[in-house]
C-alpha positions in Angstrom: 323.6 -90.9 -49.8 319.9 -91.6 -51.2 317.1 -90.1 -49.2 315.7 -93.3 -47.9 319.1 -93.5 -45.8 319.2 -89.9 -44.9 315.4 -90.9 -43.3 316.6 -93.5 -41.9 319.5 -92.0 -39.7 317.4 -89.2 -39.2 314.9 -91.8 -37.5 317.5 -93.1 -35.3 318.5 -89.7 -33.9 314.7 -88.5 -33.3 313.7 -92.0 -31.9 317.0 -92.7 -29.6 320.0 -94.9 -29.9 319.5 -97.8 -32.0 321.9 -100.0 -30.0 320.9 -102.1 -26.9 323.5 -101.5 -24.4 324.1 -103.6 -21.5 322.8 -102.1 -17.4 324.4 -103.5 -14.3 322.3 -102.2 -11.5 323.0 -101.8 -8.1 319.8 -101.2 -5.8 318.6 -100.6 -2.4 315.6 -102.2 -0.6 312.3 -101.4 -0.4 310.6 -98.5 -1.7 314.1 -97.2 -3.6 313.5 -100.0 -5.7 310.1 -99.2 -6.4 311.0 -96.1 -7.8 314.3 -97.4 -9.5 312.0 -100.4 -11.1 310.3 -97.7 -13.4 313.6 -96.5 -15.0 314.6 -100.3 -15.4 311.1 -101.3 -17.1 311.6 -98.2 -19.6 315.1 -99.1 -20.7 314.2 -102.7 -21.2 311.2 -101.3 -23.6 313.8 -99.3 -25.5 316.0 -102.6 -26.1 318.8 -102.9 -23.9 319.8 -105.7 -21.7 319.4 -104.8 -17.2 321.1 -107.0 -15.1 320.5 -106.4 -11.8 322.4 -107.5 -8.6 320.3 -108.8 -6.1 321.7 -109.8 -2.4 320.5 -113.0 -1.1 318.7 -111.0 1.9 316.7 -107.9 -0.1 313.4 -108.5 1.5 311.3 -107.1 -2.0 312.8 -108.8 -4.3 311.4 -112.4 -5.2 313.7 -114.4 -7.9 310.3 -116.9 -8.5 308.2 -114.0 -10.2 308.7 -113.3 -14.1 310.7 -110.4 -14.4 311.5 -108.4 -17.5 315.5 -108.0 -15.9 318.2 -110.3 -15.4 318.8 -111.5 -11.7 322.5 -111.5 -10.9 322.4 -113.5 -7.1 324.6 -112.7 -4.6 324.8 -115.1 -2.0 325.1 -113.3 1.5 325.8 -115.0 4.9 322.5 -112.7 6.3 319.5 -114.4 6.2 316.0 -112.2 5.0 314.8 -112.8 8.5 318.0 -111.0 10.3 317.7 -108.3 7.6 314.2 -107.4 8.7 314.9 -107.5 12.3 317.9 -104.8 11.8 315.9 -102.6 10.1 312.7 -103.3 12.2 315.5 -102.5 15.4 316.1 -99.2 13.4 312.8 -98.1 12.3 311.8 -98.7 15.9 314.7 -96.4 17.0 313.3 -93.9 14.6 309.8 -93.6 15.0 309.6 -93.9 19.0 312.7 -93.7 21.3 314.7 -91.4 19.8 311.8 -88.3 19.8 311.7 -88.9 23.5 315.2 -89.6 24.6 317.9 -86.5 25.7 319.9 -85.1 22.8 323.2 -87.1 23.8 321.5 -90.1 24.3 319.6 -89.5 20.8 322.9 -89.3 19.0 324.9 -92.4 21.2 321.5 -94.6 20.2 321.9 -92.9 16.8 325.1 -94.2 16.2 324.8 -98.2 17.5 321.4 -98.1 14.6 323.9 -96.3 11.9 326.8 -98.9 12.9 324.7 -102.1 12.7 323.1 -100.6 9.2 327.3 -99.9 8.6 328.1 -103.4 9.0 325.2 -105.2 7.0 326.1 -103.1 4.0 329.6 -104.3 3.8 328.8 -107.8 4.3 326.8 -107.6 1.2 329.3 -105.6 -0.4 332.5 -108.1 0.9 329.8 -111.2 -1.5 330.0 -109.0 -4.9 333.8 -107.2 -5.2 335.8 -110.0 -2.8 333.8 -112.7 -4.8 336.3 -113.3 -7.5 334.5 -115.5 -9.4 331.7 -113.6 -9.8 333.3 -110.0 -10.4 335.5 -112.2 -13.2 332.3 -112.6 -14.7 330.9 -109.1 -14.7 334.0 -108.2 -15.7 333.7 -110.6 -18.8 329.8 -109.5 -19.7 331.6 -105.6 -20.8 328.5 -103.4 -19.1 328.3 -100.3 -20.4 327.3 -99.0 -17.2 326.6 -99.3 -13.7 322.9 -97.4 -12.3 323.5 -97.0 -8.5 321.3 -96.1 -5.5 323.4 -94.4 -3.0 321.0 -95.4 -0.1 323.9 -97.5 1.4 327.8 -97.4 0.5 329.2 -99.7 -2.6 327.7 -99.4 -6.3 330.5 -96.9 -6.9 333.4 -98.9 -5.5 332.0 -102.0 -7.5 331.9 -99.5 -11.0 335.7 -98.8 -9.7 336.8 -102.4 -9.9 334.5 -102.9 -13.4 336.0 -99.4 -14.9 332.6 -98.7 -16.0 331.0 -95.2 -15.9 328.3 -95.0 -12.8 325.3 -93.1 -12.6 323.4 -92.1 -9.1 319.1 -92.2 -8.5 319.2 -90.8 -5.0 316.5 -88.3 -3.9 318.8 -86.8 -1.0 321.5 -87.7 1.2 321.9 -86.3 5.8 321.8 -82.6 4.6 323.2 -82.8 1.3 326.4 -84.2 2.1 327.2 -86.3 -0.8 325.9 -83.7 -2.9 327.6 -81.0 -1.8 331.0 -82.8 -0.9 331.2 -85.4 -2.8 329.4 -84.0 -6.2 330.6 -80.2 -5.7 326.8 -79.1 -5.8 327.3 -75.7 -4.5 324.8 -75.0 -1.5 324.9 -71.4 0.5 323.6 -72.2 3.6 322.2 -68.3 3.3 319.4 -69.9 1.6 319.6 -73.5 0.9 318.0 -75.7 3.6 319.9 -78.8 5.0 318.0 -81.8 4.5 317.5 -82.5 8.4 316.6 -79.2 9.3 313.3 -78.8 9.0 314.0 -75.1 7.4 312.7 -73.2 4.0 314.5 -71.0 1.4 313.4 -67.9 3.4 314.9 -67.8 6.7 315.7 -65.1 9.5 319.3 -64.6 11.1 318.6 -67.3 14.0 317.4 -69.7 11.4 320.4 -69.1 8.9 322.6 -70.1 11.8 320.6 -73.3 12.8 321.2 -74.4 9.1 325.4 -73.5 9.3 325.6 -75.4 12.4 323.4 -77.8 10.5 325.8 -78.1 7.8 328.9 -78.4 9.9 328.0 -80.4 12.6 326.7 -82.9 9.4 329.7 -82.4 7.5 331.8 -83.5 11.0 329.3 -86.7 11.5 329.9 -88.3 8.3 333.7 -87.5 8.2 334.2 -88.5 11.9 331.9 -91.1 12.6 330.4 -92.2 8.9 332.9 -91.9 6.4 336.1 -92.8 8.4 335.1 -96.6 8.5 333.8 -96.6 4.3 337.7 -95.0 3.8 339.7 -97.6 4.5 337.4 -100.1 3.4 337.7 -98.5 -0.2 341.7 -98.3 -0.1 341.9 -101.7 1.2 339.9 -103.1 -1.5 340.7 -101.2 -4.4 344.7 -101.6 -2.9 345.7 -97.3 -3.0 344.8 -94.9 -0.9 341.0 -93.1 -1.2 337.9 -92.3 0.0 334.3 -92.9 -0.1 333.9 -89.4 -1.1 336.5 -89.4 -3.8 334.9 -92.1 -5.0 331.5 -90.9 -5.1 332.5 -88.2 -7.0 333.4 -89.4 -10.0 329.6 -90.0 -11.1 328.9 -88.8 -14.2 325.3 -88.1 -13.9 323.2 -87.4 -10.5 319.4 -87.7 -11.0 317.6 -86.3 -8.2 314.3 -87.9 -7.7 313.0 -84.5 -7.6 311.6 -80.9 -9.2 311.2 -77.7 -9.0 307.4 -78.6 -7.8 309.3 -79.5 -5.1 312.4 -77.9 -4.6 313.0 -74.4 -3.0 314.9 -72.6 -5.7 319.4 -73.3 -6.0 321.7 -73.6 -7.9 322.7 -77.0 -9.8 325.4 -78.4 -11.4 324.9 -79.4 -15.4 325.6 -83.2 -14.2 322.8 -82.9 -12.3 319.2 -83.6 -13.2 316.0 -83.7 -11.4 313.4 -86.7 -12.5 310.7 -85.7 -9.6 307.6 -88.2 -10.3 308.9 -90.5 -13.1 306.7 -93.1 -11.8 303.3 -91.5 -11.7 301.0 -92.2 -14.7 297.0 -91.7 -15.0 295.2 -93.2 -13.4 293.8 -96.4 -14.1 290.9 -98.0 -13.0 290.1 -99.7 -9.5 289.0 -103.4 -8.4 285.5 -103.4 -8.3 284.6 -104.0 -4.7 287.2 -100.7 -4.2 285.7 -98.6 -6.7 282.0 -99.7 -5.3 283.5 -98.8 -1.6 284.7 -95.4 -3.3 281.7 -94.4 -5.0 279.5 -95.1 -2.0 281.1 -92.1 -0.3 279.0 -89.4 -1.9 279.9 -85.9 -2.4 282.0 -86.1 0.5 284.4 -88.2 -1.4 287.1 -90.3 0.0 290.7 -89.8 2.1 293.6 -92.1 1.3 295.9 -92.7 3.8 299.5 -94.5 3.8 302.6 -94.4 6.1 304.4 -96.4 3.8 306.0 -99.5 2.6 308.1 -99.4 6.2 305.4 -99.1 9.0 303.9 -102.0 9.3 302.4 -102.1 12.8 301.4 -99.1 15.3 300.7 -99.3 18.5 297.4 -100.1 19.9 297.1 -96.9 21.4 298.1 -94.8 18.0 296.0 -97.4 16.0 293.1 -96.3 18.0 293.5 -92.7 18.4 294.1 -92.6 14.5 290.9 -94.9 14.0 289.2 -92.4 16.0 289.8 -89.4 14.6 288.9 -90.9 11.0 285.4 -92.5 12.1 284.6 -88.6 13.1 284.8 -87.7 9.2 282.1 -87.6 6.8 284.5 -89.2 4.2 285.1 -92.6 3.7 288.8 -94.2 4.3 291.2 -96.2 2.7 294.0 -97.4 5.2 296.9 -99.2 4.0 298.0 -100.7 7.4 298.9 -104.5 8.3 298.6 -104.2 11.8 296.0 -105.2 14.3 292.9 -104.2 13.5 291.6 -100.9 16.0 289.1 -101.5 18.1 288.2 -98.0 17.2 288.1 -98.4 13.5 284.4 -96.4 12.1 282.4 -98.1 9.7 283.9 -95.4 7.0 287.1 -96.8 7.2 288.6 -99.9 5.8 291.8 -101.5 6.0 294.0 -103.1 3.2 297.4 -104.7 2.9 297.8 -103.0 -0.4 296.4 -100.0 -2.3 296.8 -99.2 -5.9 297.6 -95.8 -4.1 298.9 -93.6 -7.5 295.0 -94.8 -8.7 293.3 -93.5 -5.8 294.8 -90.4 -5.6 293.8 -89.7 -8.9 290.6 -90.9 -8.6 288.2 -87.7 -9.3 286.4 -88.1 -5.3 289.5 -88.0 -3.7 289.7 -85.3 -1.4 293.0 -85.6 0.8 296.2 -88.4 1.3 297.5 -88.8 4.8 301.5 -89.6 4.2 304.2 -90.0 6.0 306.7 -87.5 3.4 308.1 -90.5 1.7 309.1 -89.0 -1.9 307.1 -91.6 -3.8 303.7 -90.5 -2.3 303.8 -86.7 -2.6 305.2 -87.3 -6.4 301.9 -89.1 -6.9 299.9 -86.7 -5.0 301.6 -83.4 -6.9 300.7 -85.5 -9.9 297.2 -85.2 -9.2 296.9 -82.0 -7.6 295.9 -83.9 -4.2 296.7 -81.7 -1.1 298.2 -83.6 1.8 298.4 -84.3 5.8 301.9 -84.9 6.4 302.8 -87.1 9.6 306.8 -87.4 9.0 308.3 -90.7 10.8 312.1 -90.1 10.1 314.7 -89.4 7.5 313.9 -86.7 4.7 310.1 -87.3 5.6 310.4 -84.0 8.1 312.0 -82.0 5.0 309.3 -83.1 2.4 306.5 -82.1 4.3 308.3 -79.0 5.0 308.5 -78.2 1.7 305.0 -78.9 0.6 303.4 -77.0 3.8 305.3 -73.9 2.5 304.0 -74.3 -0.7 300.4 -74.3 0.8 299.8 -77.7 -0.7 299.9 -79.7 2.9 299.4 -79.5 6.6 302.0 -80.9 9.2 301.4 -83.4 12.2 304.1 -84.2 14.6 303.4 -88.0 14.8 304.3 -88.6 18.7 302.5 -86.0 20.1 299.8 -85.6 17.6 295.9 -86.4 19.0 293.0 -87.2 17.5 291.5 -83.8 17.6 294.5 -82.2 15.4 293.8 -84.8 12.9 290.4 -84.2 12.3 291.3 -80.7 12.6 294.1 -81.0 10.1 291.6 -82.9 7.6 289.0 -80.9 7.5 291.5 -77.2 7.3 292.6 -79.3 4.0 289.5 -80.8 2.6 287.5 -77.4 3.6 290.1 -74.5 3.1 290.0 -74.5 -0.8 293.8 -72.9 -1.1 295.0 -76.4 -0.2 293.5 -78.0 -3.2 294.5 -74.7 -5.2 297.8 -75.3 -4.4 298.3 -78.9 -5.1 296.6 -78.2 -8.3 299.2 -75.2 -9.2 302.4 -77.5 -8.4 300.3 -80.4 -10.7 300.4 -77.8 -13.4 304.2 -77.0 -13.0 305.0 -81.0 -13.1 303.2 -81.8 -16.2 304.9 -78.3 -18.1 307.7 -80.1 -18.7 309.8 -80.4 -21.9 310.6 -84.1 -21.4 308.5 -86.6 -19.0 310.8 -87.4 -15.6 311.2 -90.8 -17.0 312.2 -90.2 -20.5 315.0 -87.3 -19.4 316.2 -90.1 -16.8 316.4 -92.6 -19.9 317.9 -90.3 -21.8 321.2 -89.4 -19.7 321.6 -93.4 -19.2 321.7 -93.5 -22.6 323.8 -90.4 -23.2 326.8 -91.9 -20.8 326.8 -95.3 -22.4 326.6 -93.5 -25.9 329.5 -91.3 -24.8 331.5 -93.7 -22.2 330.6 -91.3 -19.6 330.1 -87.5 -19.2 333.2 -86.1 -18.1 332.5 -82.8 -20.4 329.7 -81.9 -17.4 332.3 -82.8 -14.6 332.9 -79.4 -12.7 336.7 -78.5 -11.8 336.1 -78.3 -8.4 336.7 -81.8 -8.3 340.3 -81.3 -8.7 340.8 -78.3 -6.1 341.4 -78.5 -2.4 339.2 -77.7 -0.1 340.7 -74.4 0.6 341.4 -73.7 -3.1 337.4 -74.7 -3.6 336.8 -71.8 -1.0 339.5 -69.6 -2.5 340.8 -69.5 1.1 344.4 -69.1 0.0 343.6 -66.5 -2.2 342.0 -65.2 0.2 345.0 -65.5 2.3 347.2 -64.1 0.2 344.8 -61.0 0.0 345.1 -61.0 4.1 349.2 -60.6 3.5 349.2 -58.3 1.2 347.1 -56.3 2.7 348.6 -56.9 6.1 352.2 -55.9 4.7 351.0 -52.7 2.7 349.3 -51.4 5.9 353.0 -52.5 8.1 354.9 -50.8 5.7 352.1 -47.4 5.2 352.7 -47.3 9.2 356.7 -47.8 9.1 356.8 -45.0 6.9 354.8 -42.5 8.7 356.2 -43.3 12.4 359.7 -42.8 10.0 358.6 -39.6 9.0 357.2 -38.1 12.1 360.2 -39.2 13.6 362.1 -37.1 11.2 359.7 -34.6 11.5 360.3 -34.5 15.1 364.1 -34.2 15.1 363.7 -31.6 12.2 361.4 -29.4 14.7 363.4 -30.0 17.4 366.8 -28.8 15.9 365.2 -25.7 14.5 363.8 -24.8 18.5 367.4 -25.3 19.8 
């Protein structure tokens, strides 16, 4: 072999595979896309072909707009309209009744939201894997494999019927369970928080059993009420008896949208990678009339502020004691909020649709970013070393502020009860108190010492299944044990018998001797 081709191959393993492998993608809505967009864009760059299935009724996705992917349609009978109205029914549930209703009533309500959400997520999945025609032609177009969000049930019964290899994006699922059941990712609740419960790594006896019960009563919920329903659905379609769980396990790669920036130390599985942040970047610079607005704010700088890509309206009486609290700051305000304009809103404060948020917070006057937890947002504010007011609306939102006020980087606000003294109060502890800007600035530090970028090890095990048909090597064995054997539980039993019949036998013998003993004393007294 000459030395030009030695270069050459020597090229092809530095700079990646040199063949363009084909991606069937299975997404969720909203801001999951935005995060799963990134990964797409980056494999596109490196040469292989994305198709991505998109249901009629996705509410982001628009079909007109050049797009660097492939649009596979998937007609559903739900219209865009009824899909915003079930999850506007479900955010509402979320963000207002539920913190004020009883417990019992909290978790009847809870279930109606989960069973409507239930239902739309098989219609769509009943239009890709019933639709003959179209899985025939998936079938035909030999993907190498499937990218998944879990968000909702189905990409990994669709990769059953393809026999393609699967891979999740998923930043977390109600207190681990996938994760832990259905991936084996061990998790003593002796130290390892469940997602909903609000808890750190360090916690006290009283805490540690919150977060069992936290981990049972979950485990129970999705088994019972969740999973039961998904079950049969799976067996019926793929004609043999599973489960969702069974099949969710057979992913070869997990990448948690993640890091240890953000994580509370735990053990992890070698299937299982963290890509915390892969869509931050530098930031670039603003629209002019935004960057004038900026730059007008002085040495006091500026405070972004963002509930999301969810919350689109607020009451008028939250909108107002919000606008209040901000027009009582020296700083000026950037609000991303489509609602009705407050009647309160200060002349330091202005309202956009849209803010090129990632740019802002790394904007050098930036002095604080009012979120809601979503995972996106504190990625980008870790990025740039940006501490943080958290006001958590629902999900994992609670968790992630959690985990950035114990790592001194953020301050919490509990968004029903919350007035507008405790946030100016929170602002100005974050903006004033310099350990909160230390802190964001240490975990900023800890996400840019990385080996590989977030995006580029994401890329890279996608590539490394479809180079290798899938990554079974990484696959634990716990996947073929019982739930007993997993726990060691018969072992444990067996132990128990042992034990049990060496102590029956110990005490037959010495009642047998003392008895003897006894008759021997007795006969010598005669």
């Amino acid at each position: 072999m000459s030395g030009k081709e030695v270069t050459v191959l020597w090229l092809l393993a530095v700079l990646g595979w040199g063949y363009g492998g084909k991606v069937l993608v299975w997404p969720a809505d909203n801001s999951h896309w935005l995060n799963m967009e990134y990964i797409l864009q980056e494999l596109v760059n490196r040469g292989h072909e994305v198709t991505v299935l998109m249901p009629s009724c996705f509410l982001i996705f628009n079909t007109t707009e050049p797009s660097l992917f492939q649009f596979e349609e998937v007609e559903v009978p739900l219209t865009k309209k009824e899909m915003a109205t079930v999850l506007e029914e479900a955010f509402y549930f979320w963000f207002y009744r539920e913190r004020v209703l009883p417990i019992w009533r909290s978790i009847y309500e809870s279930g109606k939201v989960m069973s409507k959400i239930e239902n739309v997520s098989k219609v769509i999945c009943d239009a890709v894997v019933k639709n003959e025609t179209l899985m025939e032609r998936l079938k035909a177009s030999n993907f190498d494999v499937l990218l998944v969000d879990p968000l909702a049930p189905s990409g990994e019964l669709l990769a059953e019927k393809l026999g393609i290899p699967f891979i999740y994006t998923i930043r977390f699922s109600l207190g681990n369970t996938a994760e832990r059941l259905c991936g084996m990712l061990p998790a003593p609740p002796s130290y390892v928080p469940a997602t909903p419960s609000c808890l750190t790594d360090r916690m006290s006896f009283l805490e540690r059993l919150k977060n069992t019960l936290s981990y049972a009563i979950q485990d129970v919920v999705y088994h019972r009420f969740f999973w039961g329903g998904w079950d049969q659905y799976y067996s019926d379609v793929l004609g043999r008896p599973t489960t969702l769980c069974e099949t969710m396990g057979k992913a070869e790669i997990w990448l948690i949208r993640t890091y240890w920036d953000f994580e509370f130390p735990r053990p992890l599985l070698p299937n299982f990678e963290f890509v915390g942040g892969l869509h931050c970047e530098p930031a670039k610079p603003l629209p002019k009339e935004m960057e004038a607005f900026v730059q007008s704010s002085g040495e006091h700088g500026i405070i972004v502020f963002s509930l999301g890509s969810m919350v689109y309206n607020l009451t008028d009486e939250k909108s107002n004691m919000i606008a209040r609290a901000l027009s009582q700051l020296p700083q000026k305000v950037l609000w991303r909020y489509k609602g009705k304009k407050p009647e309160a809103l200060g002349s330091n404060t202005r309202l956009y649709d849209w803010i090129p948020q990632n740019d802002l917070l790394g904007h050098p006057l930036t002095k604080a970013f009012i979120t809601h937890g979503g995972t996106n947002g504190i990625y980008e504010a870790i990025y740039h070393g940006v501490p943080m007011v958290g006001i958590p609306m629902f999900a994992d939102q609670h968790d992630n502020i959690i985990h950035m006020k114990a790592k001194g980087a953020a301050t919490a606000l509990d968004f029903t009860t919350m007035t507008t003294q405790d946030l100016v109060d929170a602002l100005t502890t974050v903006i004033t108190n310099s350990t909160y800007k230390e802190n964001a600035l240490r975990l900023s530090k800890i996400h840019h010492d990385q080996p590989l970028k977030p995006l580029d090890r994401a890329v890279f095990w996608i590539e490394f299944v479809m180079r290798h048909k899938g990554a079974k090597h990484l696959r634990p064995a716990a996947h073929d044990l019982t739930w007993y054997q997993y726990h060691c539980l018969d072992v444990l039993a067996f132990l128990f018998a042992c034990t049990a019949t060496a102590v029956f036998l110990l005490t037959k013998c010495c009642l047998f001797c003392c008895r003897k003993c006894g008759r021997v004393a007795k006969r010598k007294t005669d």
